[in-house]
N, C-alpha and C positions, 0 to 999 in steps of 0.2 A: 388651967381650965379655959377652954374656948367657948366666950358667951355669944350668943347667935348676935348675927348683924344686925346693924342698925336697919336696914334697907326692906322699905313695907311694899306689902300685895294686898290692900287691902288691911285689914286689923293681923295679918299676919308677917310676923320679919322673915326673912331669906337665914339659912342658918349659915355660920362661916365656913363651915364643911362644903366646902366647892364636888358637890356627886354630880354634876350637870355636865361639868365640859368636857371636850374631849381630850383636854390638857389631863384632866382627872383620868379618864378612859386610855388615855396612853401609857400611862404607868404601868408598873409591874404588878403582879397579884399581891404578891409581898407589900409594895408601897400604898395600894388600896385600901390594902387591908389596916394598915394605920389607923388611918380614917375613919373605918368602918366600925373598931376599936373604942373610938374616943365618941362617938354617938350611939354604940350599945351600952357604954358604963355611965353617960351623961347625958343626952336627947336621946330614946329611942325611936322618939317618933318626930321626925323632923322638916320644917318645910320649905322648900330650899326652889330656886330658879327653874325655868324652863329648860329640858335640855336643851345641849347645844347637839342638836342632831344633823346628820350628815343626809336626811332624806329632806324632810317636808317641814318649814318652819311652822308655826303656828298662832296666828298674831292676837286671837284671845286669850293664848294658853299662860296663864296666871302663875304655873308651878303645880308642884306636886310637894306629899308624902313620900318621904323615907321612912321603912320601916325594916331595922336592922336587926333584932331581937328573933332568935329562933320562933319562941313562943307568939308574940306578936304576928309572924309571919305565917304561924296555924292558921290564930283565928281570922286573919281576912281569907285566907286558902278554904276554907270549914264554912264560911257565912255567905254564900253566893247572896243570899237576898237582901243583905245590906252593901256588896261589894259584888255588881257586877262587872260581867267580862264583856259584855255585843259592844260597848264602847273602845274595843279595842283592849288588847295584853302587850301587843310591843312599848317601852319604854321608849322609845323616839316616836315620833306622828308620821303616819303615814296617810295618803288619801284615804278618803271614807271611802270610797268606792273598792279600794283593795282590802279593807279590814273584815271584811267575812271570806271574800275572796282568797285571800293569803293565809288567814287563820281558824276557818272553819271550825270545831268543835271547840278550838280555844276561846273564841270568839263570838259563844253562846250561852244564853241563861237556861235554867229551867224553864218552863216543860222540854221545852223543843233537843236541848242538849243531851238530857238523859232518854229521848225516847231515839236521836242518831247514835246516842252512844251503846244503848243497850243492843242498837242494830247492827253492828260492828264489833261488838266486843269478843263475839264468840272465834274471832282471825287472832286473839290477844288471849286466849287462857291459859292458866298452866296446860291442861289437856294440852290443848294443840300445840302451844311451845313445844311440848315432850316431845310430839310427834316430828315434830320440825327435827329434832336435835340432829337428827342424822346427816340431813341436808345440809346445814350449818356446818358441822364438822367436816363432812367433806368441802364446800365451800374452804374452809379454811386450812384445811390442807392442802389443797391446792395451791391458795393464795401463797401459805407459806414457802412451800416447795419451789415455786417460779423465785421468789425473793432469795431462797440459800442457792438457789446454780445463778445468780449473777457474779460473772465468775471473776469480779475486781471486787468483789463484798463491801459495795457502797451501794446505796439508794437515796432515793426522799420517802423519808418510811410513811407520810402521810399520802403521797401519789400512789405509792408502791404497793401498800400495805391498807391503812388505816383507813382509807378512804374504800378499800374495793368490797368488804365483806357486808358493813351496813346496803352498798347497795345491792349487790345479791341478794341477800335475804328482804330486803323492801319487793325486789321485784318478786319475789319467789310469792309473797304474801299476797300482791296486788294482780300478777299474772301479767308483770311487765314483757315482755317478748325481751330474747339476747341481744339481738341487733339494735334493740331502742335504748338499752342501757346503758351504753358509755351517754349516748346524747344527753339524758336525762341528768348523769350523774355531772358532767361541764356544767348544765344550767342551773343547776341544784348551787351548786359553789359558788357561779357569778351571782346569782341572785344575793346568796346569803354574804361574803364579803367584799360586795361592791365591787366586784375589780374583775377584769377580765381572764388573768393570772398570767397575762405577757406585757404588762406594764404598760397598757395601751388606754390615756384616758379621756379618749374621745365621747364616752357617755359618761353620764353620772351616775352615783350608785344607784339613785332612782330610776334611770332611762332602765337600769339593767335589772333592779328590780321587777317593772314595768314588761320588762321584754322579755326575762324568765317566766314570769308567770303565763303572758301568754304563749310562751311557747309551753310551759308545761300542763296549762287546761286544752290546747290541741291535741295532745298526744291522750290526755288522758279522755277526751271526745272520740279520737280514735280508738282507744282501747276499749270503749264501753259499747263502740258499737260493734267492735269483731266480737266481743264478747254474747252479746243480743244475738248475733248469728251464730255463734262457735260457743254454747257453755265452757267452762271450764273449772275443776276445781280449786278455785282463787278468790278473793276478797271483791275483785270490781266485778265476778258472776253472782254475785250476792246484792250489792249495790245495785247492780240494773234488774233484777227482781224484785227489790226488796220493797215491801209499804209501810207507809206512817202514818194511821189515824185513816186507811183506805186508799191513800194516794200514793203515787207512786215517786221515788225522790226523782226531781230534776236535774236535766243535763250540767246545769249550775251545783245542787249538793253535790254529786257526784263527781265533779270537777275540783271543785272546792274540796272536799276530803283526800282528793288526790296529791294535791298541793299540798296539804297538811304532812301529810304521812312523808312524802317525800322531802320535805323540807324538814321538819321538827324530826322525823325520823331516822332521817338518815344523816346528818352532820352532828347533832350533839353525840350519838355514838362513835361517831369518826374521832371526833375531838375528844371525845375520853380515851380512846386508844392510843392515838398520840399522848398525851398525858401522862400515860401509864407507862409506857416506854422511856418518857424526859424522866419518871421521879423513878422508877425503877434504878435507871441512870446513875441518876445524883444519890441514890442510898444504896449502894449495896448491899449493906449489911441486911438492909428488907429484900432486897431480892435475894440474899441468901436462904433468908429465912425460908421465902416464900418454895423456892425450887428445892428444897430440904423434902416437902410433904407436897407438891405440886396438886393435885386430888382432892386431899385434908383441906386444905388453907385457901383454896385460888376461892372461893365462896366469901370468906370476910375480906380477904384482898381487893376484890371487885369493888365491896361494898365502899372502903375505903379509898380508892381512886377515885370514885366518885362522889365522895367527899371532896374531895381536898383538890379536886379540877372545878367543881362545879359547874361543868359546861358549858350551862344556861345560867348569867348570874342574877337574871331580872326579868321578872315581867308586872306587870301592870290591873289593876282593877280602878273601878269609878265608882263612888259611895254615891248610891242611890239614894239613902237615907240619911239624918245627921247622927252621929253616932260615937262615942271616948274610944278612943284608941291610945295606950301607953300613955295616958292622960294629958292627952291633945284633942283638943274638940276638932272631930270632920265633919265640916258640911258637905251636904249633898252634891253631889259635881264634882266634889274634888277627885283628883289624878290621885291613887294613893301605889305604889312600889314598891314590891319587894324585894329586897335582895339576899336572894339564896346565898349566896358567895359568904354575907355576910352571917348569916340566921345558921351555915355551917360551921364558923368559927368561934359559936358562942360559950364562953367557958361556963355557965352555967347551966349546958347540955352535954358538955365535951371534956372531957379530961386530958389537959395537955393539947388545946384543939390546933394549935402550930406544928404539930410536929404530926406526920405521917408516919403511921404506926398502923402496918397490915393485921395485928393483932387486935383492933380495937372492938372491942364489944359487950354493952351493946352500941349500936352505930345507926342511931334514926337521923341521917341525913334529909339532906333537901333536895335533893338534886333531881328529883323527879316529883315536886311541888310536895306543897304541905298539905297532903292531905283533901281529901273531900271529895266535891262533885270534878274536880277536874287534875285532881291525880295520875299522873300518866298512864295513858292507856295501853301506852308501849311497854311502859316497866322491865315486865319478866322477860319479855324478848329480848330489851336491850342487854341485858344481865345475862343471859344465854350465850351472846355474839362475845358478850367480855369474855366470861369464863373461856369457853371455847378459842377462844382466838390465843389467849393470853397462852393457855395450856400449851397448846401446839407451836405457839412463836419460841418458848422458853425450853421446853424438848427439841426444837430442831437446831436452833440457834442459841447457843445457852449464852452466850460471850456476847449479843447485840446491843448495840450500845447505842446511845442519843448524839448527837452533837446539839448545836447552837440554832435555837427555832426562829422563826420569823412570824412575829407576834401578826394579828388582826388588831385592827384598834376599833374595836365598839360594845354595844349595850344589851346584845342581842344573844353573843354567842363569847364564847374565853375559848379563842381560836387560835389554831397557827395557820398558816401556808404552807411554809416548807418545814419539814425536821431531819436534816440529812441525819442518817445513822450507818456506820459499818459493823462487819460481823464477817468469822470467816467461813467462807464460799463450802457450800458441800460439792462436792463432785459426782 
């Protein structure tokens, strides 16, 4: 049994469950998952150091809430008005100044969240998924297609592949123009894992932060005003028409949603597909199963990938109110975190929750938040891009195989860099 540390913040001890550092953050999923383990059957709710973050330090920041329990991780997901979000949802600190900027609808409470989101939602419904399908599948066939005539049948499945389809359909949605895409899709990636991706580290993840965003609310200024001139049937020709309470959103909401979409939207999908190719990989016996009924099956498949990648392992809420959680008193102010990663391997929601099992169901994962006002607005789309993608990689290339990934080490995103994978070449 691990009794929390001696070490106080206040009336509250640090618990010995080190979830802070990036000593912790560098481990494997597997090795996390320990941890995660031993404070769901014994603290669920627990409060532990400041992260050790790789952005913005924080010199009042006292600690936070962990909160590893599926069920626990409902009710802060469900309770926006004891647990809000404008204080920020990343689990590392970033400037004030970039937290609505960088996270727009994340990054909001009611009224204001539900009245941009109801304004946007209609680019996200089943309806228009359907209509989308087509687009998508051609997208992905394509994509496919270029990757089986590389005619040594090796790649980086995440440069090659994994990466290219979420951006297409982002821009297909926003009315990104072809020739802005690749730019968009480089600065998407430096932003989110710090790194230039030629080993070059003369900025900090923050400078790159910092300089992805403004480059990506430039383009998204441009986009809104060719759009003002040029309608188009697309999401940002909606945006720059669209009113809230009589007014019309600002060059700022509009930018800021831009950001969102492209950053939240388009790399957690990347990184489920990668994923889904490593554990495809390592189990055959599920990937036989699964190419057995390809049509049948790739629907709980999906669903289970995104279990057991969990993407996105963390984000962030701030208790407004003082209020019991897992029977831990929150005071108001507090950092409280959830972790998906964890809330997916809770054996009291999960049967067998270690073992990846595309038959699994039912399968109310986390991976696209628990529920409520800020349940992903992407969802159906992303789960579109899966199925689809997965279908067509597994029909063209049935033999494609993972090698050896190149982890991200952070709090934000359960990322790779590279995943070299071979498979043989079609002619």
């Amino acid at each position: 049994m691990n009794a929390p540390h001696s070490v106080h913040a206040g009336e509250k001890r640090y618990d010995s469950v080190d979830l802070s550092s990036l000593a912790f953050w560098s481990q494997t999923a597997e090795e996390r998952e320990r941890s995660f383990a031993v404070l769901r059957a014994e603290r669920p709710v627990s409060w532990h150091r400041p992260v050790e973050g790789r952005l913005l330090p924080d010199p009042d920041d006292a600690g936070f809430w962990a909160v590893v329990r599926h069920e626990d991780i409902m009710t802060v997901s469900r309770h926006t008005d004891v647990f809000a979000s404008s204080a920020g949802v990343l689990f590392e600190n970033i400037p004030e100044d970039l937290v609505e900027g960088s996270q727009s609808l994340l990054a909001m409470d009611p009224p204001r969240h539900t009245k941009i989101r109801r304004l946007v939602s209609g680019a996200f419904t089943p309806r228009h998924i359907h209509r989308m399908q087509q687009q998508i599948s051609a997208h992905a066939r394509r994509i496919v297609r270029a990757l089986a005539h590389r005619p040594d049948g090796r790649a980086d499945f995440m440069r090659d592949c994994a990466s290219l389809l979420p951006m297409r359909v982002i821009s297909d949605v926003m009315g990104i123009p072809r020739e802005w895409q690749d730019t968009v899709a480089a600065t998407v990636s430096r932003s989110i894992s710090g790194t230039d991706g030629e080993g070059d580290s003369r900025q900090s993840p923050l400078e790159l932060l910092v300089e992805g965003h403004r480059r990506l609310r430039g383009m998204a200024l441009d986009l809104a005003g060719l759009r003002r001139r040029r309608p188009a049937q697309d999401l940002m020709t909606v945006l720059v028409r669209a009113e809230v309470d009589g007014d019309r959103l600002t060059d700022a909401d509009i930018a800021d949603f831009f950001l969102l979409l492209c950053l939240a939207g388009n790399d957690s999908t990347t990184q489920t597909i990668g994923h889904g190719l490593r554990l495809l990989t390592d189990l055959p016996e599920q990937r036989a199963w699964l190419r057995a009924d390809l049509d049948g099956r790739i629907g709980s498949a999906v669903e289970e990938i995104l279990r057991y990648a969990t993407p996105v392992p963390t984000f962030r809420r701030t208790a407004v109110a003082p209020t019991q959680l897992g029977g831990r008193h929150i005071s108001a102010g507090d950092k409280v975190v959830m972790f998906y990663t964890s809330g997916n391997r809770d054996a009291a929601v999960f049967r067998e929750p270690g073992c990846f099992d595309l038959t699994r169901d039912p399968n109310p994962h986390l991976s696209f938040g628990g529920g409520g006002a800020h349940y992903c607005l992407a969802a159906q789309l992303a789960r579109a891009q899966l199925r689809i993608l997965f279908r067509e990689l597994l029909r063209v290339l049935p033999d494609i195989e993972a090698g050896e990934p190149e982890f991200l080490t952070g709090t934000s995103i359960h990322g790779m860099t590279r995943l070299p994978c071979h498979f043989t070449p079609r002619g």
